[in-house]
Structures are given as structure tokens and as C-alpha cells.
Backbone bond lengths (Angstrom), bond angles and torsions (degrees), N, CA, C in turn:
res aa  C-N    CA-C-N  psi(-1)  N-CA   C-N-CA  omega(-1)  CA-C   N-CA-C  phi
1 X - - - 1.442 - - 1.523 106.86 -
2 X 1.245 133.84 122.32 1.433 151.23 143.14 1.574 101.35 -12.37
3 X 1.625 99.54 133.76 1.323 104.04 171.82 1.750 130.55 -53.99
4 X 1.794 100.26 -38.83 1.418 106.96 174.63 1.972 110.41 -68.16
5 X 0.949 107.52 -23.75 1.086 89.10 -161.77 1.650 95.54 -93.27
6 X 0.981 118.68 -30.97 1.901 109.74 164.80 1.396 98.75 -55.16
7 X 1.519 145.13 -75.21 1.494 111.96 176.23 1.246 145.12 -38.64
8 X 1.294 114.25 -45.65 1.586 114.09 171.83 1.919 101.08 -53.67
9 X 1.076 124.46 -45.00 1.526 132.41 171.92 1.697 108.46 -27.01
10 X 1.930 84.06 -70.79 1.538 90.74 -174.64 1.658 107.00 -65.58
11 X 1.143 134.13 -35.80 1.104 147.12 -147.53 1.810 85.26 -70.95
12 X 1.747 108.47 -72.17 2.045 96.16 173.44 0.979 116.40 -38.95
13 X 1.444 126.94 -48.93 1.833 128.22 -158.00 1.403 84.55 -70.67
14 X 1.083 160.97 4.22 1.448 131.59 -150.49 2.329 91.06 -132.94
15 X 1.301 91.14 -25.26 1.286 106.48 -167.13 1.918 113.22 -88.92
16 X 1.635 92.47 -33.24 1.422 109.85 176.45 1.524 99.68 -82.57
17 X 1.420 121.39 -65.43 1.942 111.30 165.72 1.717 117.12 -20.40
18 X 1.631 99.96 -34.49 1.648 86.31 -159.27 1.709 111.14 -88.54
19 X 1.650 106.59 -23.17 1.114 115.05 136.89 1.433 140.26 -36.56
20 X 1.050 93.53 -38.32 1.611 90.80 -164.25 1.617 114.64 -87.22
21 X 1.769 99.20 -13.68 1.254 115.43 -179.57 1.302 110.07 -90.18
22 X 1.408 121.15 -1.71 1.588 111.19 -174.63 1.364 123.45 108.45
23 X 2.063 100.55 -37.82 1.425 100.74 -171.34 1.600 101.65 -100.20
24 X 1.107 95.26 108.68 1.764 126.24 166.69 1.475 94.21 -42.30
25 X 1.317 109.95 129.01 1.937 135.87 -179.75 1.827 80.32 -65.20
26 X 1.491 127.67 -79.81 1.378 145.62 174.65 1.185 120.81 -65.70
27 X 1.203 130.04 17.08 1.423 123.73 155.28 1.626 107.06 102.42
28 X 1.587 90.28 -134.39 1.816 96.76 174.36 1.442 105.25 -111.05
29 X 1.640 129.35 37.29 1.314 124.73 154.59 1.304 100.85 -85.47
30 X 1.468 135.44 -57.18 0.956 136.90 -166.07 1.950 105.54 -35.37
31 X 1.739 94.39 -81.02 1.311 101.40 179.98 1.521 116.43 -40.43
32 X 1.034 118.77 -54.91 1.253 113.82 -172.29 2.129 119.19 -50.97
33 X 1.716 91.94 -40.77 1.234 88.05 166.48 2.176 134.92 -88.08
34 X 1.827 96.85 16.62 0.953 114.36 -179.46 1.614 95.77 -90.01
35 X 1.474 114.88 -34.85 1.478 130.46 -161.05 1.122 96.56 -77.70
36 X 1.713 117.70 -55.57 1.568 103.96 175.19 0.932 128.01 -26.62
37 X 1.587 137.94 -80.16 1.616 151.08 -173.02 0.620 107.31 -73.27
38 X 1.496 164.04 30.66 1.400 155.21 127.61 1.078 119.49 56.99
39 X 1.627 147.90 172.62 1.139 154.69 -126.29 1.596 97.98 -81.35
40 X 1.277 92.86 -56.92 1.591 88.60 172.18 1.419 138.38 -44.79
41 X 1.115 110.24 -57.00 1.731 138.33 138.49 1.547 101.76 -4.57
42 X 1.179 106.35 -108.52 1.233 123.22 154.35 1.539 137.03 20.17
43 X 1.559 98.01 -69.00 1.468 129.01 167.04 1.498 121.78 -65.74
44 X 1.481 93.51 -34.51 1.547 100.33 -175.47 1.445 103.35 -88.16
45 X 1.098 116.44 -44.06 1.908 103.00 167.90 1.066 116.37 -44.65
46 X 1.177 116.38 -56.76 1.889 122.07 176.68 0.876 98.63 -22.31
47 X 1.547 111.39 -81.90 1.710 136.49 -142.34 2.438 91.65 -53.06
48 X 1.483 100.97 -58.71 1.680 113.23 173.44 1.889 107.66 -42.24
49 X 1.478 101.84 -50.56 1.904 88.86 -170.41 2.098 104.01 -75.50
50 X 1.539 111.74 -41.83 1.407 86.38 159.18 1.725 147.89 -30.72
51 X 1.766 78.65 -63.73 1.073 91.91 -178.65 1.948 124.35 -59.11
52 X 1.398 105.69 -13.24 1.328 129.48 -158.87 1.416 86.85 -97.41
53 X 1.062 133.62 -80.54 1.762 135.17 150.34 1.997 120.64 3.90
54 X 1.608 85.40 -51.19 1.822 89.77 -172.25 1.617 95.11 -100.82
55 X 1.175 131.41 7.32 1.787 117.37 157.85 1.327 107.03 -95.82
56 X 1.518 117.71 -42.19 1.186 112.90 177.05 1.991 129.05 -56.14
57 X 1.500 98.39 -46.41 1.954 100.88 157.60 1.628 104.61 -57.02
58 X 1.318 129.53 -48.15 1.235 94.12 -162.74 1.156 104.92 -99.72
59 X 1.148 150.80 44.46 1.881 168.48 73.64 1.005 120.18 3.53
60 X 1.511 107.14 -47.55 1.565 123.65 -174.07 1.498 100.34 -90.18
61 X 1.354 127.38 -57.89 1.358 134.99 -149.84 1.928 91.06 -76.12
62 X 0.924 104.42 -37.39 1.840 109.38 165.51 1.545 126.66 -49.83
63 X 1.410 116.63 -34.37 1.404 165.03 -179.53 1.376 112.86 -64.63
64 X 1.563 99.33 -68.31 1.058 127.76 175.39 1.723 123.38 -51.27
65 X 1.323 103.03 -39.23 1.314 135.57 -177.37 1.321 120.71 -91.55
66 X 1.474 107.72 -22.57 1.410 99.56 177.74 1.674 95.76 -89.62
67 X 1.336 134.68 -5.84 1.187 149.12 -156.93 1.471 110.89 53.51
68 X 1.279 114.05 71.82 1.574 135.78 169.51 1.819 113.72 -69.53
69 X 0.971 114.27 92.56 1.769 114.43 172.35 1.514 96.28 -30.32
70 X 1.316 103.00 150.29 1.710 131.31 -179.03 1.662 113.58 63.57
71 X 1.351 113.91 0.43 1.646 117.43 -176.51 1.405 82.36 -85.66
72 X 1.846 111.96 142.71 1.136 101.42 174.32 1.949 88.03 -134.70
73 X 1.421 106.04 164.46 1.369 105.12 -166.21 1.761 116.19 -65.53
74 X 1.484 114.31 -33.02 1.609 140.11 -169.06 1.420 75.27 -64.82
75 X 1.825 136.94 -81.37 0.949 127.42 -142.47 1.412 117.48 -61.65
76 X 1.316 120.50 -46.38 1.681 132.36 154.02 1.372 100.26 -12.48
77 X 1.154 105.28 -75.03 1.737 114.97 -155.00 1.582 99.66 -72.92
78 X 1.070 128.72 -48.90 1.524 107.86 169.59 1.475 124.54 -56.96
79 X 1.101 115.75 -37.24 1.889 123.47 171.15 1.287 98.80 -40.41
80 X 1.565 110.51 -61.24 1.724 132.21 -158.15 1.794 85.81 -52.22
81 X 1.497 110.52 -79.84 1.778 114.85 -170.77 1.805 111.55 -53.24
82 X 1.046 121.72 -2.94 1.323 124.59 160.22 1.372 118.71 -67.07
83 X 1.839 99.24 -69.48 1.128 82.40 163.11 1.686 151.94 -95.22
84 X 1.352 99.64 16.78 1.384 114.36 -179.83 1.684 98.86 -73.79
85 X 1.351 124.54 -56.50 1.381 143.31 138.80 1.754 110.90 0.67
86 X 1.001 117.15 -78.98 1.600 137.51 -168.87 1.757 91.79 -74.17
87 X 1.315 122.59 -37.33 2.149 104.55 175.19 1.245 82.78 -89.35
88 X 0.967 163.75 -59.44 1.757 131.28 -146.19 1.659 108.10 -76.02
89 X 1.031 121.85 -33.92 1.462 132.80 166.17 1.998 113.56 -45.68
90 X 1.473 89.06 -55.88 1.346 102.08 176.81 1.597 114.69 -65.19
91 X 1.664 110.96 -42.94 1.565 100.20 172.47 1.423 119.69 -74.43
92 X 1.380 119.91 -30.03 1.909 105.76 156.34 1.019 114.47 -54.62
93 X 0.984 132.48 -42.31 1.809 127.66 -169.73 1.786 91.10 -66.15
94 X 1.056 119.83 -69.24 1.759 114.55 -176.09 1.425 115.64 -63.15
95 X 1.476 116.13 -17.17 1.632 105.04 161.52 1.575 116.82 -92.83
96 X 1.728 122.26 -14.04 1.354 103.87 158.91 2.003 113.28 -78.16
97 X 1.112 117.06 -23.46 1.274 98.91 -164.35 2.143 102.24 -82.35
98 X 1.287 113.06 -20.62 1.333 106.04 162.99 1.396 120.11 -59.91
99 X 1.439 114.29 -38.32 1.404 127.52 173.71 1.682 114.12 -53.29
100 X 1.203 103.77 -74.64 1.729 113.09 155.22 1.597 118.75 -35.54
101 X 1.481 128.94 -31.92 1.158 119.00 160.01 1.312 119.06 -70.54
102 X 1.499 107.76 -55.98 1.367 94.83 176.67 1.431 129.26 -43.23
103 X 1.420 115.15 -42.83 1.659 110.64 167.52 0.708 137.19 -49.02
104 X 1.645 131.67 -42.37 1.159 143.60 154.54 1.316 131.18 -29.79
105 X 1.718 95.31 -54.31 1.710 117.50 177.75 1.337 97.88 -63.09
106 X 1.538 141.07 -29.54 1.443 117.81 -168.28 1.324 111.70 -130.81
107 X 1.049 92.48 28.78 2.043 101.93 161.06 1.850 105.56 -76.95
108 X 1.156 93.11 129.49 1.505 118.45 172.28 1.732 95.59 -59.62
109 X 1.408 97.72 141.06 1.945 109.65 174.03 1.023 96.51 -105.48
């Protein structure tokens, strides 16, 4: 893998961690515009950067195949485990929140 593209790498992992910890890269724009769109919101970006993830590998792996100068095979295959990575992530997240519905739906009132 190319030096730039291992930074931009580290550069998300480092940006998604800081997320994940609460402390907003930008402060309280961020949150606030996380707060805006709401769960739903939310979900539907997901569902868009996956999906943005699995056109982009197979862009490359297409690329790759047609034997496109600068496609290199390492990078393919990391795109590919990105996004293979990013749908299995996404189907736990949609098999806990069916799960969580179901509970809901059969709690005694």
C-alpha cells in the first residue's frame, strides 16, 4: 500500500476513534449536527457510506482487471476487506436493532 494512502487510513481510524469517544474532532458543530438528524438520519448515512465503500472496491477490483496503470493488487484487496468489514458491521447493527424491536414488541404493559 502507498504511503498516502496508509495515512488517509490512519488519518479515518484516528478521526472515527475520536468519534467514537465523544470528543468531537470540531467541537459542538459536529454533535450538534449528529443531533440534528436523528436516529434515522443517522442510519441512513450508514446504510450511503457502506454502500459508497462496496461501489468503490468493486471500481477498483474492475480496474484492477481491466489492468488499469496505478491499480495495485494490496490496494484492491484492502478496499474489498473494508468493505466486506463495513456490510457485516452493518448487518449486526440491523440484526441487533430487530432484536431490540422484538423486545419491545413483547413486553407485557
Amino acid at each position: 500500500m502507498s504511503s498516502p494512502a496508509i495515512q488517509s487510513a490512519l488519518a479515518q481510524m484516528q478521526s472515527m476513534a475520536t468519534q467514537a469517544s465523544g470528543q468531537a474532532a470540531k467541537g459542538q458543530q459536529v454533535t450538534a449536527a449528529v443531533g440534528a438528524g436523528g436516529f434515522a438520519g443517522e442510519l441512513q448515512a450508514s446504510i450511503q457510506r457502506i454502500n459508497r465503500l462496496q461501489q468503490a472496491s468493486k471500481a477498483q477490483s474492475e480496474a484492477f482487471q481491466a489492468g488499469e496503470p496505478g491499480v495495485e493488487l494490496n490496494d484492491v484487496m484492502v478496499d474489498m476487506q473494508k468493505a466486506d468489514v463495513a456490510f457485516q458491521m452493518g448487518t449486526q447493527v440491523r440484526n441487533r436493532l430487530v432484536s431490540a424491536y422484538r423486545d419491545v414488541m413483547n413486553m407485557q404493559v
